[in-house]
Backbone as CSV, one residue per row, in Angstrom:
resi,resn,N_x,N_y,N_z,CA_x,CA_y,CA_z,C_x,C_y,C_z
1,UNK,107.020,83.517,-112.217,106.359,83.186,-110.961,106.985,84.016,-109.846
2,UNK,106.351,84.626,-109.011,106.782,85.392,-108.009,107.698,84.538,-106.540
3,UNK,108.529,85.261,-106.325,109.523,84.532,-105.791,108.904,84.079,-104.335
4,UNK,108.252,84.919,-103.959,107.337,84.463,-102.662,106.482,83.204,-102.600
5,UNK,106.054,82.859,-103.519,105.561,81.938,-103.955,106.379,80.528,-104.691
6,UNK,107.544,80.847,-105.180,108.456,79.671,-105.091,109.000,79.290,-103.989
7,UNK,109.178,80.440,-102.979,109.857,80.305,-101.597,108.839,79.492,-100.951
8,UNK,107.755,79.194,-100.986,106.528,79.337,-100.051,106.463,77.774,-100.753
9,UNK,106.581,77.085,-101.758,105.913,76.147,-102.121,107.899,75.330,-102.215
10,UNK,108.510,75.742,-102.278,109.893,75.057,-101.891,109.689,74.766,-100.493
11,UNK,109.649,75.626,-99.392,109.483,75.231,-98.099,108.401,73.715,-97.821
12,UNK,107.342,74.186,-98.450,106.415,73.645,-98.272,106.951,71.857,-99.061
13,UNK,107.898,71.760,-99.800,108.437,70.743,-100.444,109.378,69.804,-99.091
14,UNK,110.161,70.710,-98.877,111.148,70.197,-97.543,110.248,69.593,-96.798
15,UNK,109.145,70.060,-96.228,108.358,69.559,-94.944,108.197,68.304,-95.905
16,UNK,107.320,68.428,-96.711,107.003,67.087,-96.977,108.175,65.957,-97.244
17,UNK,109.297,66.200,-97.436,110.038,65.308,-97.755,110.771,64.651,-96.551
18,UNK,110.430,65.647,-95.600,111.609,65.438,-94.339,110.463,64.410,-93.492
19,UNK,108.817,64.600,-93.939,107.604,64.102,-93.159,108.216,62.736,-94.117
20,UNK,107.631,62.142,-95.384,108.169,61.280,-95.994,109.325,60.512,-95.246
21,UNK,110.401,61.028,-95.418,110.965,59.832,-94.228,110.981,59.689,-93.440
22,UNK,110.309,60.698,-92.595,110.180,60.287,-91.029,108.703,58.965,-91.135
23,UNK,107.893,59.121,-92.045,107.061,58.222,-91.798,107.247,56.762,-92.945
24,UNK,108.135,56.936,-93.819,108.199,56.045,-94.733,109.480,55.450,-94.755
25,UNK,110.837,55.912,-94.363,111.709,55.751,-94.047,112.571,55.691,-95.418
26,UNK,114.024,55.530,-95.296,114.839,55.555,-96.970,114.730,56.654,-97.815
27,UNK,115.203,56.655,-98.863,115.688,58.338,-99.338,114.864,58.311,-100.854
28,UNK,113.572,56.984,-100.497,112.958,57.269,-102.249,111.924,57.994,-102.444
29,UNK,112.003,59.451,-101.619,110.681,60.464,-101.481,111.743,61.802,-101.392
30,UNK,112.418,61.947,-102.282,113.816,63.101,-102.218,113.184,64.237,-102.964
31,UNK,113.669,65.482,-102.186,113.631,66.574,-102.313,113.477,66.946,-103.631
32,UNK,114.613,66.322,-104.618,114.614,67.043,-105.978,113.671,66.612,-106.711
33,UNK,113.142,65.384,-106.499,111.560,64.788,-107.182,110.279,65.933,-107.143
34,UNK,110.418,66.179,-105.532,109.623,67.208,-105.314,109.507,68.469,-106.251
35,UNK,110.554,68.878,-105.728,110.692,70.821,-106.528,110.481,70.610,-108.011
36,UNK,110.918,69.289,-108.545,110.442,69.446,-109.866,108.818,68.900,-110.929
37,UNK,108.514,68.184,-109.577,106.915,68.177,-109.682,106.757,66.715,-110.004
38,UNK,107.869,66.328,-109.852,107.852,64.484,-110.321,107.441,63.348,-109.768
39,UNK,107.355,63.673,-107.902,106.973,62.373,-107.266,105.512,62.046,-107.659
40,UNK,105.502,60.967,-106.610,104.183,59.967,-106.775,103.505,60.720,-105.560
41,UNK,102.185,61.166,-105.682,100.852,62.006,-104.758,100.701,60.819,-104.125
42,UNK,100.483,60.685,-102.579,100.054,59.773,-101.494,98.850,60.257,-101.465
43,UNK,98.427,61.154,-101.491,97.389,61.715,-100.825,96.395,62.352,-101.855
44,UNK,95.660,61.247,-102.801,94.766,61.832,-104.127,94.421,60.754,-104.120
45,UNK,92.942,60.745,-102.966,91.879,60.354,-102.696,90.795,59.861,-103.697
46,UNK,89.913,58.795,-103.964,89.039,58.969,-104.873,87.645,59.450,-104.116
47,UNK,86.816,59.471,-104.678,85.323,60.231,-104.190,84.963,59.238,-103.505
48,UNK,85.157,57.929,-103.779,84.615,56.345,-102.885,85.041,56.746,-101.570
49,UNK,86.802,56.993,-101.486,87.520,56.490,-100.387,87.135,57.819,-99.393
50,UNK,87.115,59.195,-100.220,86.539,60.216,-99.157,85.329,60.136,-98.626
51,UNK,84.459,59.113,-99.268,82.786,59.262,-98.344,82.992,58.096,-97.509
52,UNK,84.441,57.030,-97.354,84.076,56.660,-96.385,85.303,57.118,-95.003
53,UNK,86.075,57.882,-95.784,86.346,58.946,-94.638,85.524,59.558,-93.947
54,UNK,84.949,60.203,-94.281,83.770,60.878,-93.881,82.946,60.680,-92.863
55,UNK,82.492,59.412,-93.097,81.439,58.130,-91.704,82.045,58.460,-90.738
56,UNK,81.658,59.286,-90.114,82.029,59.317,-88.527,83.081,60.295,-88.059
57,UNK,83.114,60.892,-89.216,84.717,62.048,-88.870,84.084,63.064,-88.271
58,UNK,84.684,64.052,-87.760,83.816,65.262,-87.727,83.489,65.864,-88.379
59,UNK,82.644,66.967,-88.627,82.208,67.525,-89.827,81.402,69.203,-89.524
60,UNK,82.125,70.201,-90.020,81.419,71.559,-89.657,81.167,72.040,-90.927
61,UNK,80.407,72.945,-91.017,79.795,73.711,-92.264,80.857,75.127,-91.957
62,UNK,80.896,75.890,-93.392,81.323,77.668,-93.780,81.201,78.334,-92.329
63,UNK,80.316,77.913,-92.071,79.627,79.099,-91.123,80.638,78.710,-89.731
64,UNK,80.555,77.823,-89.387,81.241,76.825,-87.813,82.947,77.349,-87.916
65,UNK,83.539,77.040,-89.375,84.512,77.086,-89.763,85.224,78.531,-89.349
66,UNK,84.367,79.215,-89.686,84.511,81.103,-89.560,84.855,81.196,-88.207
67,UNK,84.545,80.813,-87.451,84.700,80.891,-85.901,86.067,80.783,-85.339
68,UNK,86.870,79.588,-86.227,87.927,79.383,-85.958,89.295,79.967,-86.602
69,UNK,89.389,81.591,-86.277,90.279,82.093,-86.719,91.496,82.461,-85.496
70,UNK,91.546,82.313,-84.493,92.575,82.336,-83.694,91.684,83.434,-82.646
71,UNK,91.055,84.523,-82.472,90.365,85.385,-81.767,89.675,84.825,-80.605
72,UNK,88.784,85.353,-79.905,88.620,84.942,-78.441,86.700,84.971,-78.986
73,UNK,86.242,83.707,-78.452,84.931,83.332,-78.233,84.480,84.088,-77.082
74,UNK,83.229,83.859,-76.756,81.948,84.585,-75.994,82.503,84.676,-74.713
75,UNK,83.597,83.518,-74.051,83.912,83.126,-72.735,85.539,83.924,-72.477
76,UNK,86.143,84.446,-73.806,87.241,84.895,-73.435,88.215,83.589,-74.394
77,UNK,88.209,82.912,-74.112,88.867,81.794,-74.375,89.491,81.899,-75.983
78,UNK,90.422,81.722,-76.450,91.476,82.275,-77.718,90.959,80.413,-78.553
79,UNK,90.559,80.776,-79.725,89.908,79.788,-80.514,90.995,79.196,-81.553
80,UNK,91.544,78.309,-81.778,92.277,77.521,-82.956,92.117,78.460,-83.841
81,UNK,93.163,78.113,-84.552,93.084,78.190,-85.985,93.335,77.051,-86.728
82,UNK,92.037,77.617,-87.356,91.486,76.341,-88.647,91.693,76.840,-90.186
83,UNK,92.317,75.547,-90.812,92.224,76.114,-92.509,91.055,74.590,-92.999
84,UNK,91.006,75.428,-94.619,90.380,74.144,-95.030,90.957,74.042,-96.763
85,UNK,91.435,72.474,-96.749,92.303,72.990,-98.364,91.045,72.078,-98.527
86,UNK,90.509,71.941,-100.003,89.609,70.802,-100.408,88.379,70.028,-99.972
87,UNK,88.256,70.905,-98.562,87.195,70.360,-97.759,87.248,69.536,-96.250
88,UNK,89.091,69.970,-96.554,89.514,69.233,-95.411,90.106,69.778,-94.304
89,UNK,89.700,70.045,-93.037,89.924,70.826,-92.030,91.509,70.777,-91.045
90,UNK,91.763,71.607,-90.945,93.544,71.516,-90.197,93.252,72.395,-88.930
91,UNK,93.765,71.864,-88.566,94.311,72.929,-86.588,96.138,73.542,-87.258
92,UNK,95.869,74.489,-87.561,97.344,75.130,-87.452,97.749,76.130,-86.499
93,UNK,97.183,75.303,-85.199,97.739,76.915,-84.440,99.199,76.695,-83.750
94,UNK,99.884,75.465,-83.814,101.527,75.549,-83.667,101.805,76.533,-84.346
95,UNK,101.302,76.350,-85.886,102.033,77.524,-86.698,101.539,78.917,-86.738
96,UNK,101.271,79.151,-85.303,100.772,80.746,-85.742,101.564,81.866,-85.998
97,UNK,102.821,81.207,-86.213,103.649,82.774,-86.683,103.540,82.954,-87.963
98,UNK,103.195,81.961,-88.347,102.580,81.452,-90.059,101.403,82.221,-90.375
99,UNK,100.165,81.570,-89.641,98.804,81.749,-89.565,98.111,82.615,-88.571
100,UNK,98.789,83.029,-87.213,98.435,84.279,-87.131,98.225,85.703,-87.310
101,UNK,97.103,85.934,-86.405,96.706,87.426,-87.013,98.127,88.074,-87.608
102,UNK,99.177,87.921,-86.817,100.066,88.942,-88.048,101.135,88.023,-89.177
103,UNK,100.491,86.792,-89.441,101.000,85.842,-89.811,101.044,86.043,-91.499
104,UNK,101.945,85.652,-92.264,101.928,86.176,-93.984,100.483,85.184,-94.654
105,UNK,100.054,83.761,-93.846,99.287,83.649,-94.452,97.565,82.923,-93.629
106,UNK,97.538,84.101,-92.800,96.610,84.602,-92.131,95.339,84.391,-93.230
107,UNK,95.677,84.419,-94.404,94.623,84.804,-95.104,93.802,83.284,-95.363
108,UNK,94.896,82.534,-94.866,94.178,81.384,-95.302,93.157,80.858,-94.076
109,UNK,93.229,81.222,-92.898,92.099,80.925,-91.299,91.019,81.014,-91.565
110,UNK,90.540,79.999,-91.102,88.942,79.893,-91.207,88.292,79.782,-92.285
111,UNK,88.872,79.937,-93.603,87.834,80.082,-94.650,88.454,78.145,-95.447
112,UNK,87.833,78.265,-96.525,88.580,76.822,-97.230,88.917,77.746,-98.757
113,UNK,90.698,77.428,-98.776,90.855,78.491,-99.884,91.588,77.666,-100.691
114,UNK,90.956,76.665,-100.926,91.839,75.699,-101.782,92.147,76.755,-103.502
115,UNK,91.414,76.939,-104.213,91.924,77.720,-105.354,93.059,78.463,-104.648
116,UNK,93.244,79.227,-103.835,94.841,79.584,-103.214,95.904,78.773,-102.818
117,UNK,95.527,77.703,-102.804,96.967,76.810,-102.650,96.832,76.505,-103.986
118,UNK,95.977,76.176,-104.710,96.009,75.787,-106.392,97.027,76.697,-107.218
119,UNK,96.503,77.881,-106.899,97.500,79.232,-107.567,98.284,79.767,-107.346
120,UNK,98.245,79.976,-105.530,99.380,80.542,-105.668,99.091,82.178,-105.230
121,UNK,97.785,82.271,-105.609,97.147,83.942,-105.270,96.765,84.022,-104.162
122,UNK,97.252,85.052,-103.576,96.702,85.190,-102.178,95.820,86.289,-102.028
123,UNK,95.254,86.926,-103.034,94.234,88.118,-103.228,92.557,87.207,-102.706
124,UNK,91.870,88.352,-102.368,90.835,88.118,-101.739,89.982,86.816,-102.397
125,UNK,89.818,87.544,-103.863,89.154,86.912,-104.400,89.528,85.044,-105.064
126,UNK,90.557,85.188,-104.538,91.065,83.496,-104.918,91.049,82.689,-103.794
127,UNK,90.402,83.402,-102.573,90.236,82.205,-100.897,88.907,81.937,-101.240
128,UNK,88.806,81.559,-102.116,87.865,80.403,-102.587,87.689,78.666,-102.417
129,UNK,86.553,78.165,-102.257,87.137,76.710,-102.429,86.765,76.190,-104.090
130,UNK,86.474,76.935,-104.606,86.043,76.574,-106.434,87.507,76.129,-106.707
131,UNK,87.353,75.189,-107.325,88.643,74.210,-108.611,87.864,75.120,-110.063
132,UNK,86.765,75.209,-110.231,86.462,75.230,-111.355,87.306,76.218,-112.613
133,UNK,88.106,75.653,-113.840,88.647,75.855,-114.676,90.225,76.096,-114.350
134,UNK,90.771,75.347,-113.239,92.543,75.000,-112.862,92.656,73.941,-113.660
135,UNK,94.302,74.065,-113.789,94.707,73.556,-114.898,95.200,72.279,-113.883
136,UNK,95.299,70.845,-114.092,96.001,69.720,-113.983,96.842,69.954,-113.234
137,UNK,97.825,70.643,-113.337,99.500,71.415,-112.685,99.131,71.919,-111.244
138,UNK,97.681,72.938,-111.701,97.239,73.256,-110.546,96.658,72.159,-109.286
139,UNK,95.499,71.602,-109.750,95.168,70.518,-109.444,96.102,69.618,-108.284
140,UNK,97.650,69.619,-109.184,98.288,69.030,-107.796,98.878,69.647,-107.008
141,UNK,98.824,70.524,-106.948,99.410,71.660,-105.891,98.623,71.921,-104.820
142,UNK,96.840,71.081,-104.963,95.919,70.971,-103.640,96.353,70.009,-103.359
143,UNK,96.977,68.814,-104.199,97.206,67.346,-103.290,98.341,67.660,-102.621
144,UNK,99.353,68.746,-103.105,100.670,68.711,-102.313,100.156,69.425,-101.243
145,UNK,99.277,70.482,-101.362,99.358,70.945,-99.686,98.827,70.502,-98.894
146,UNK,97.898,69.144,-99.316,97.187,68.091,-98.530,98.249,67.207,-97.775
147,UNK,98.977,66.526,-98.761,99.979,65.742,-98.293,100.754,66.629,-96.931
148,UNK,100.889,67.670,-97.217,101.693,68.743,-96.328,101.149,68.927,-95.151
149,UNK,99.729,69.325,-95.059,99.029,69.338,-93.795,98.819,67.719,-93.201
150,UNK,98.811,66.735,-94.224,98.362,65.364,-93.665,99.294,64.759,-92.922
151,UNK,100.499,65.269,-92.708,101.908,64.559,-92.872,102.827,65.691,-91.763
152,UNK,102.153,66.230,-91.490,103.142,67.704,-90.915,102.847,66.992,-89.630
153,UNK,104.074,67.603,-88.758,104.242,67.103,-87.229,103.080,67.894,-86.502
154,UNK,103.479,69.276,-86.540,102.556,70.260,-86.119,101.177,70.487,-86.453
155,UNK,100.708,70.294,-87.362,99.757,70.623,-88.005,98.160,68.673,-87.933
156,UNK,97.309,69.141,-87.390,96.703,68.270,-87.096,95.215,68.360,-88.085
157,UNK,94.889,66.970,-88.711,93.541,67.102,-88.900,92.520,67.130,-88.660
158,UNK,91.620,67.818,-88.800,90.371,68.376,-87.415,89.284,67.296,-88.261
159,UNK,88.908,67.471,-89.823,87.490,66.843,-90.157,87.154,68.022,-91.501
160,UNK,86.172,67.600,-91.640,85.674,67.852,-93.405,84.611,68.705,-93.397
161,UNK,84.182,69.787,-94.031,83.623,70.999,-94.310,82.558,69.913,-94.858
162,UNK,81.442,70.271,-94.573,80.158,69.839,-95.353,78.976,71.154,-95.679
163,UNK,78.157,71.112,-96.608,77.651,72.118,-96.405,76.455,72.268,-96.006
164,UNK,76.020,73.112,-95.175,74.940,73.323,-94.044,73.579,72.800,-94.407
165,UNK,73.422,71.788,-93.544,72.479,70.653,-94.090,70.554,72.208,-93.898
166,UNK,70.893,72.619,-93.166,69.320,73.409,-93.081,69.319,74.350,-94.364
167,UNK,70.453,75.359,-94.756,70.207,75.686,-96.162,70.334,74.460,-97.174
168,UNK,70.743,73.656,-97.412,70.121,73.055,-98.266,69.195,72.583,-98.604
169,UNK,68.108,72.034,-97.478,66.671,72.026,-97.351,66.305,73.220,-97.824
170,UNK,66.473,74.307,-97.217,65.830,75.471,-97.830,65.679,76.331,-99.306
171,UNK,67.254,75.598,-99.655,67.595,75.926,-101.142,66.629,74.889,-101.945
172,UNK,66.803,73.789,-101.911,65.758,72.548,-102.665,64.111,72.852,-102.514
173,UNK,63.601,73.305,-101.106,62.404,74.042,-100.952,62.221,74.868,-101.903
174,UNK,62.587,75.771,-101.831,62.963,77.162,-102.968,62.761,76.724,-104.368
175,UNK,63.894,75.750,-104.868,64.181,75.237,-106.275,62.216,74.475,-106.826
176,UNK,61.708,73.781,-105.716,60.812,73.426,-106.049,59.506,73.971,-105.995
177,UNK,59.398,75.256,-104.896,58.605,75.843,-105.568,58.536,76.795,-106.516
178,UNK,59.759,76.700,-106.946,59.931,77.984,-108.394,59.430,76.806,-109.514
179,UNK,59.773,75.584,-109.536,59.563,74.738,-110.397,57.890,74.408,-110.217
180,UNK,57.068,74.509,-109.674,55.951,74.163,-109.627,54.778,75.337,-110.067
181,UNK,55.670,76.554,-109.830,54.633,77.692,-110.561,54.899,77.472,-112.019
C-alpha cells in the first residue's frame, strides 16, 4: 500500500478518535482499534434511516454540486468547497490547504468520489461515486470517512446529492418510448 495513503488514512484515524472523545467522552474509541480496522462504525446508516434523513434536508443534484469547487461565481464572490462521500455533502472550506485549488486532495471538490475514499486511488477515473464490485474492507473505509466528515470540528454537513429529478423524467420518457415501438 502506498505510503501516502497510509499517511492519509492514519491521519484521518486520529481525527476521528480525538472527535470520539470529544463527543463521547472516555478512552473506549482508541486510536489503536482504529489503525487496525477493529472499532465499532457509528456511522453505517440503513436505507430506512437515510430516507428519513433525507425529509427535509437539503438536497442538490451532480450538476449544483460542480459549482462548488472553491472558484468565484457570476458576482465575484469565492464559492465553498463541497465534497460528496456516498451521497453525502460536506463544506470543507476550513480545510482548504487540504482541498484547495493547490490542495493534495483537490481532487476530491465538487464531484462525489466515494470509490476514492473506498480505494484509496486518487486517479481520475476512481472520483467516481460507483461502490460497484469493492470489497467489504473497502466498503468501510466510506463509513470511516463518513464518520470523519460527520464528526470533524471543521468540516460541516451541507445535505445529500439526489439525482436530477428533470433527467430522470426524461430518461423514463425515453425508456418508454423505446419500449412501445
Amino acid at each position: 500500500m502506498d505510503i501516502n495513503l497510509r499517511l492519509m488514512r492514519f491521519f484521518r484515524d486520529v481525527s476521528r478518535s480525538k472527535a470520539r472523545r470529544r463527543l463521547y467522552g472516555g478512552n473506549d474509541h482508541a486510536l489503536m482499534s482504529m489503525v487496525l480496522g477493529r472499532e465499532e462504525m457509528l456511522f453505517n446508516k440503513t436505507e430506512d434511516e437515510m430516507k428519513r434523513l433525507m425529509e427535509g434536508a437539503f438536497t442538490m443534484t451532480r450538476e449544483e454540486l460542480a459549482w462548488y469547487d472553491g472558484g468565484e461565481d457570476e458576482n465575484g464572490e469565492v464559492m465553498p468547497l463541497y465534497i460528496s462521500v456516498s451521497g453525502r455533502v460536506y463544506d470543507v472550506t476550513e480545510g482548504g490547504d487540504f482541498y484547495g485549488e493547490d490542495g493534495k486532495y483537490h481532487c476530491f471538490v465538487a464531484t462525489d468520489a466515494t470509490r476514492a475514499f473506498a480505494t484509496g486511488c486518487l486517479q481520475e477515473e476512481c472520483l467516481v461515486s460507483s461502490t460497484a464490485g469493492l470489497k467489504e474492507k473497502e466498503l468501510k473505509e466510506v463509513d470511516r470517512w463518513i464518520e470523519l466528515y460527520e464528526t470533524h470540528d471543521k468540516y460541516k454537513f451541507v445535505g445529500f446529492l439526489v439525482d436530477d429529478p428533470v433527467e430522470a423524467l426524461l430518461q423514463d420518457d425515453e425508456e418508454e418510448y423505446i419500449e412501445s415501438k
